[in-house]
TILO-900182 format. One record per residue (C-alpha): residue in one letter; x negated, y negated, z. Coordinates in pm, 1 decimal. Example, Ala and Ser with C-alpha at 12.3 -4.5 7.8 and 13.67 -1.06 7.14 Angstrom:
% residues 2
- type	xx	yy	zz
- A	-1230.0	450.0	780.0
- S	-1367.0	106.0	714.0
% end
This chain:
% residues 315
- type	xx	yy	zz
- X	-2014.2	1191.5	-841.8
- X	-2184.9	1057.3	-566.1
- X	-2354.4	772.2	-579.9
- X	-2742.8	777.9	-672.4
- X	-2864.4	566.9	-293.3
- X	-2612.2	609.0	-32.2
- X	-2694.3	283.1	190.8
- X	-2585.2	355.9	550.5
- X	-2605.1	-7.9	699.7
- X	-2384.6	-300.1	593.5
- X	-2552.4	-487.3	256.6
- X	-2663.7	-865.5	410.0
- X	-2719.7	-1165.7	241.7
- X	-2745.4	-1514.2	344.4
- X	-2449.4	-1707.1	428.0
- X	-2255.7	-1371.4	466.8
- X	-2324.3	-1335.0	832.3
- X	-2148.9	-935.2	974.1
- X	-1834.4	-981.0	1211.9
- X	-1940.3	-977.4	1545.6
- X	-1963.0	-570.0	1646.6
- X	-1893.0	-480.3	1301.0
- X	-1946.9	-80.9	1213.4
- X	-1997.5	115.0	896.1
- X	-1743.9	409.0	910.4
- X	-1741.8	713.4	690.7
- X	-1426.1	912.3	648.1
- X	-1303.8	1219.2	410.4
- X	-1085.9	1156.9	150.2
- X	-893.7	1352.9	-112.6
- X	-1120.4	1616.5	-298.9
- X	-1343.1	1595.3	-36.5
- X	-1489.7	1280.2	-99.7
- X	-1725.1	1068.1	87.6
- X	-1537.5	704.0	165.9
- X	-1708.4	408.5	348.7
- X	-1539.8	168.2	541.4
- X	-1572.1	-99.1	800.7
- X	-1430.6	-161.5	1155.2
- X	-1446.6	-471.0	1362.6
- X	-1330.7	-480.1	1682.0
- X	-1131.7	-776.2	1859.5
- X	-1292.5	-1004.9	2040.0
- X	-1377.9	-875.1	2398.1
- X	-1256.5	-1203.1	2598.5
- X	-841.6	-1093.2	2563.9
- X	-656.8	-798.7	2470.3
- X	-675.9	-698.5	2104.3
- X	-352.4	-867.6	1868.6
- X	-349.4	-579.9	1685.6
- X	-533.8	-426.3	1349.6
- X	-520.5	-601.1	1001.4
- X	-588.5	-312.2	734.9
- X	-745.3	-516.1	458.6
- X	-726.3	-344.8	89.5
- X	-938.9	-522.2	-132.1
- X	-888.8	-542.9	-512.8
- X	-1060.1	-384.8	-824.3
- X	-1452.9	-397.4	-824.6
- X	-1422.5	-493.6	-436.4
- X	-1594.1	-408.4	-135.5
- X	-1621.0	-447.5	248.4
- X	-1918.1	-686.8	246.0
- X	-1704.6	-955.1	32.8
- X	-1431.5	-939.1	326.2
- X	-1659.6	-1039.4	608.6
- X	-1604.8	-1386.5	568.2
- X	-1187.7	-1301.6	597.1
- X	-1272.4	-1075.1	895.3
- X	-1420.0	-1320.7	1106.4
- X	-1131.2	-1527.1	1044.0
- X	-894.4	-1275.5	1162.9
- X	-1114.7	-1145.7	1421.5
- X	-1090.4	-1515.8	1528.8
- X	-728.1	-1495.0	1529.6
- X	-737.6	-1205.1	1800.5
- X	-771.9	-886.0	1583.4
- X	-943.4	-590.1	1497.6
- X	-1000.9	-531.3	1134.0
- X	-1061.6	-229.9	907.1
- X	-1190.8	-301.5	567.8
- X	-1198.6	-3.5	302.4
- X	-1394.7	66.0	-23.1
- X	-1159.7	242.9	-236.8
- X	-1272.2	614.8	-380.9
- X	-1419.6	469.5	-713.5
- X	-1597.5	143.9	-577.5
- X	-1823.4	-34.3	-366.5
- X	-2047.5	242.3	-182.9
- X	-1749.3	524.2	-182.1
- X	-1806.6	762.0	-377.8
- X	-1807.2	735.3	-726.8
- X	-1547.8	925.8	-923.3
- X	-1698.9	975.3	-1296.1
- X	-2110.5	1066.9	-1396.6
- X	-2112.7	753.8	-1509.2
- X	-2076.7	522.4	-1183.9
- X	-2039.1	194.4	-1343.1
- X	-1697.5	299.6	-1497.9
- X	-1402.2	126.7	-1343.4
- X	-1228.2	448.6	-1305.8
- X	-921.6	619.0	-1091.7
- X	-672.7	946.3	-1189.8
- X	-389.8	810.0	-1025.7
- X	-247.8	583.8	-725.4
- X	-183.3	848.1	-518.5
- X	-572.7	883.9	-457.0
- X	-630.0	544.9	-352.2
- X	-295.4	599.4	-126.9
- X	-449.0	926.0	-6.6
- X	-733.7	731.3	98.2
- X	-519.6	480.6	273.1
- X	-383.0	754.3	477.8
- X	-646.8	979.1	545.1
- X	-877.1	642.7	697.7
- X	-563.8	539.1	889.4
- X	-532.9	893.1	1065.3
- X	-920.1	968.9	1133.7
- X	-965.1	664.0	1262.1
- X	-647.5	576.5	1432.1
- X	-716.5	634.1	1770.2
- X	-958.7	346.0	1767.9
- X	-742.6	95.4	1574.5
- X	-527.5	-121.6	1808.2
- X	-140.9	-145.0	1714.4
- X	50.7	-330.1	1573.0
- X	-64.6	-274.8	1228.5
- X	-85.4	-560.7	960.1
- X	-189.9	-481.1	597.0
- X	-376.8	-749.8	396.3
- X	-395.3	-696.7	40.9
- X	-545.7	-851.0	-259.1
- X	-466.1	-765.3	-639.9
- X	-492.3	-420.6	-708.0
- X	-462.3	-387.1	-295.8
- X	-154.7	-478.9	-300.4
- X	-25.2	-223.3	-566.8
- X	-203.2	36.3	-345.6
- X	-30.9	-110.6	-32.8
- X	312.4	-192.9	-150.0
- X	327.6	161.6	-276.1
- X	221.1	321.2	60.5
- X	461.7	129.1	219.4
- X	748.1	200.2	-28.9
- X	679.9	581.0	32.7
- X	638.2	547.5	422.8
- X	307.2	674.5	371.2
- X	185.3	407.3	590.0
- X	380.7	238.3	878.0
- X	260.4	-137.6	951.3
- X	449.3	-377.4	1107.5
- X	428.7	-689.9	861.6
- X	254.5	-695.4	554.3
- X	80.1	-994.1	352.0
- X	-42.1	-1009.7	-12.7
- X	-292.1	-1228.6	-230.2
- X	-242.0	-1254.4	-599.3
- X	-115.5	-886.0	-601.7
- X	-129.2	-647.6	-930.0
- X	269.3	-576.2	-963.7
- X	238.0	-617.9	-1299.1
- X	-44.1	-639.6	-1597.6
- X	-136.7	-905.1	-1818.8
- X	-193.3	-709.4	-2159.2
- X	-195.4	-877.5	-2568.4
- X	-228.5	-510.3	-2707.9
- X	131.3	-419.4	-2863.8
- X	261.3	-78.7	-2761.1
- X	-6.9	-43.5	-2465.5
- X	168.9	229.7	-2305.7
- X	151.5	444.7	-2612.9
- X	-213.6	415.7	-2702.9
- X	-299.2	476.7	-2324.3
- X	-58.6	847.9	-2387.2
- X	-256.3	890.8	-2668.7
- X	-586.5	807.5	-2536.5
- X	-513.2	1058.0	-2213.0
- X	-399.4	1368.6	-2448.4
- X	-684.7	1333.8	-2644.6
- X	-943.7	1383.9	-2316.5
- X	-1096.3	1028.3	-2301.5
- X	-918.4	898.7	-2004.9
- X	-1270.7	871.5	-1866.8
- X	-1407.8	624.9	-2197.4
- X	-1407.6	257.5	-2119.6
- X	-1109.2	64.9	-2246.1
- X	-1338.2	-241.5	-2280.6
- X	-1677.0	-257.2	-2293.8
- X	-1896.5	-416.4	-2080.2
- X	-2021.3	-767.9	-2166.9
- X	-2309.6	-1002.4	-2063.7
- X	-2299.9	-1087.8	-1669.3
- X	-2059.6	-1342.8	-1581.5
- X	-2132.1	-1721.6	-1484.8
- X	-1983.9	-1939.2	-1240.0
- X	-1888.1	-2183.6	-1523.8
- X	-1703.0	-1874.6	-1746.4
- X	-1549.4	-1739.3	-1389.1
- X	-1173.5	-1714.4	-1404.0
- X	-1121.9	-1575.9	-994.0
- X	-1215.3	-1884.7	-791.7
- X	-1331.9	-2274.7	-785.8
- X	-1515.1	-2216.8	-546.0
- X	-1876.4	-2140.7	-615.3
- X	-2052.1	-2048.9	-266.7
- X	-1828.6	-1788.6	-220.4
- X	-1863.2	-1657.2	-617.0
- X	-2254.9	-1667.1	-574.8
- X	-2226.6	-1457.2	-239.8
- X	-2041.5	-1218.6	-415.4
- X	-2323.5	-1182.5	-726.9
- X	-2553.1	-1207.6	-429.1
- X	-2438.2	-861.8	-268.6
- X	-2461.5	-713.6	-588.6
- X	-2767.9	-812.3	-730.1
- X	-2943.9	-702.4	-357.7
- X	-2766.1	-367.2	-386.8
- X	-2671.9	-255.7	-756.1
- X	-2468.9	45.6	-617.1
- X	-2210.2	-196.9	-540.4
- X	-2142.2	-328.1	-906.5
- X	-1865.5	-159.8	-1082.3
- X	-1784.9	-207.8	-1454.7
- X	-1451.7	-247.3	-1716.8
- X	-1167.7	-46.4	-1664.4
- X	-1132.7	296.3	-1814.0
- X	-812.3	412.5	-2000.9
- X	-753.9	626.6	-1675.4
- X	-757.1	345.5	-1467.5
- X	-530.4	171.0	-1723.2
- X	-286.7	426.9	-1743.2
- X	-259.6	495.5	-1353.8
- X	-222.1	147.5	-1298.7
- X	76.7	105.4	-1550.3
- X	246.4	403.5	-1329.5
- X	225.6	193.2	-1059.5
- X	376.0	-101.9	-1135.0
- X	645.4	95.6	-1325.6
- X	753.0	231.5	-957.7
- X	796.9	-146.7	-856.4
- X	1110.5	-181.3	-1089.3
- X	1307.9	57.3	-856.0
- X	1545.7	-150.4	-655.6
- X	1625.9	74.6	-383.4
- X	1298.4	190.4	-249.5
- X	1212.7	-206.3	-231.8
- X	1548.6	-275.3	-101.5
- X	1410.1	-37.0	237.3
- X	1106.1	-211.4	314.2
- X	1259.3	-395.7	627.9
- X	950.0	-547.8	788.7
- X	787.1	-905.8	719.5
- X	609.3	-952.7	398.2
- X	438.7	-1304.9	256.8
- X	311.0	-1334.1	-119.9
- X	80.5	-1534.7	-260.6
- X	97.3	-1656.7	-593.7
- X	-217.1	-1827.0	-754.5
- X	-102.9	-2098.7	-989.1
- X	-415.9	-2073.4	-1248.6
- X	-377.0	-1705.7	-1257.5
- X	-545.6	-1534.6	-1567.4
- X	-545.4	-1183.4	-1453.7
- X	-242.5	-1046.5	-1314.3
- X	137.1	-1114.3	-1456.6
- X	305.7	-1348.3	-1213.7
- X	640.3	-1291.8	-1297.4
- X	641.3	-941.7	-1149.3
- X	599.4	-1134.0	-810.4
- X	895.5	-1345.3	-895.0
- X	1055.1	-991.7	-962.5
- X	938.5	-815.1	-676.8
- X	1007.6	-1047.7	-411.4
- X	1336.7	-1109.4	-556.2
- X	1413.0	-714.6	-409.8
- X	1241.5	-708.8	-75.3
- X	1462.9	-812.2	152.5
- X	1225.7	-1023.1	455.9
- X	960.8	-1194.9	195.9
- X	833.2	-1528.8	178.6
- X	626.9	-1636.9	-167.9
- X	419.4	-1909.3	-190.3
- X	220.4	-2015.1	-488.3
- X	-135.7	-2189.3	-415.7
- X	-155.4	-2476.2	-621.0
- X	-473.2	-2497.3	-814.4
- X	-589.9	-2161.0	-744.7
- X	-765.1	-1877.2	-948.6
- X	-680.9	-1517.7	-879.8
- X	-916.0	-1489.4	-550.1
- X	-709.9	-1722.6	-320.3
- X	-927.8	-1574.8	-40.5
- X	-1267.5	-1652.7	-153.2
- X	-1096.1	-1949.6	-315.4
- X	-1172.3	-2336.7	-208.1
- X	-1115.3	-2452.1	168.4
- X	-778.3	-2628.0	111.6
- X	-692.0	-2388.4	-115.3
- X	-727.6	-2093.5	144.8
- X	-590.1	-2316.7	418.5
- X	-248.5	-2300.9	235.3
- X	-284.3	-1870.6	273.2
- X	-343.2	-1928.7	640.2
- X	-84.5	-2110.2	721.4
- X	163.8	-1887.2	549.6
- X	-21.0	-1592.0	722.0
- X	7.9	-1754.5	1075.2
- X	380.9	-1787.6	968.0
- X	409.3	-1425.6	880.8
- X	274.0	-1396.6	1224.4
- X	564.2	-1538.3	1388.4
- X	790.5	-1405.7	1222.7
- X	679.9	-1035.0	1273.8
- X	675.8	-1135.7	1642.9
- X	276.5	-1071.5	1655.0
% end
């Protein structure tokens, strides 16, 4: 379904100011879908470092990265930002848009791919993926499958593994799909979230710039999880266990652990680092599950292990 107001200019609020030459992209993806993303080019004074390919999480969008792709622009880089099929202002992929909703990985990796190719003659190498939470499920499984060919690769709380109480989850999701309701909500939505209830980030500018996007353009907001969503993302992290397609990824990776994590299971990074075989893991003390739109110390501890990553890719 697409969605009801297509916006085609970036979504501004205050203290969210657009990278400098930033441009809203549109690209094709699987099924014929309409994707949005957003390029920013490297600074004109030297030659470009490369690109950084930043995959956002669940509910995310480009707008919430601008902040990050200054930062990196700083740094001497272009950037590409996507909305995943599903989210932000790419197309919606249910009637009901608010429904946190995806068939499998393979169309978020298709995605990937397809933005990488029609765009790829205007993205400076060397390529460096940046990926947050359900980013980096997308991105470590691209990489895994040599879908996508970067040249280091660096990852924020990522979703290698669920945090689930409900006994024999994998079961009632089965169940759920053969019975047609992969498409129902597998929690229901609840009253809008405050800063004081928030369990991503300490840091509240950055949380109220986020609400801020969303409240000036609705389209953006994206609801609970369905069971589809549940089910593909249980796949995923399934594929993680398998020791010799890890065991292959030869370039540089960093992970980033937050210490007050309520979302994600941290012991798949312990698990998943332990089989790539050039990774460095770091856990932010103190932080939520958004390390990048966490506190200022908190995110100076990711750049520092990201300007490490850096030298060690040779970038």
């Amino acid at each position: 379904m697409r969605n009801a107001i297509p916006l085609h200019d970036f979504v501004d609020v205050p203290g969210n100011p657009r990278p400098d030459g930033a441009e809203l992209v549109w690209f094709t993806g699987s099924a014929g879908r309409t994707l949005r993303a957003c390029m920013v080019p490297a600074l004109p004074m030297k030659a470009a470092r490369g690109t950084v390919i930043v995959c956002p999480g669940r509910t995310e969008f480009v707008e919430k990265y601008f902040e990050v792709a200054r930062e990196l622009q700083a740094k001497g880089f272009a950037v590409l930002i996507l909305d995943w099929p599903g989210q932000g202002l790419s197309e919606r992929l249910l009637d009901d848009p608010k429904k946190g909703h995806i068939d499998n990985f393979q169309t978020f990796m298709g995605a990937l791919r397809n933005g990488l190719d029609e765009l790829e003659e205007r993205l400076p190498r060397p390529y460096l993926c940046l990926a947050h939470s359900m980013g980096g499920a997308i991105a470590l499984a691209a990489i895994s499958e040599r879908l996508v060919n970067v040249e280091a690769a660096a990852f924020s709380a990522p979703m290698w593994g669920l945090r689930t109480r409900i006994f024999g989850i994998r079961y009632l999701v089965w169940a759920m799909r053969v019975m047609g309701r992969s498409g129902d909500y597998a929690q229901q939505p609840g009253p809008p979230e405050r800063f004081k209830d928030n369990i991503v980030t300490h840091d509240e500018r950055r949380w109220q710039i986020a609400r801020d996007l969303v409240d000036t353009a609705p389209d953006l907001d994206l609801g609970p999880i369905t069971w589809g969503w549940l089910g593909a993302s249980l796949d995923i992290v399934r594929t993680f266990a398998r020791r010799a397609r890890l065991a292959e990824i030869d370039i540089p990776l960093l992970v980033a652990t937050a210490e007050e994590e309520k979302l994600i299971d941290n012991r798949s990074h312990d698990r998943v680092c332990g089989l790539l075989p050039d990774c460095e893991h770091i856990q932010v003390p103190g932080a939520m599950h958004e390390i990048l739109m966490e506190t200022d110390e908190r995110r100076a501890i990711w750049w520092a292990a990201f300007d490490r990553l850096l030298e060690r890719a040779g970038i």
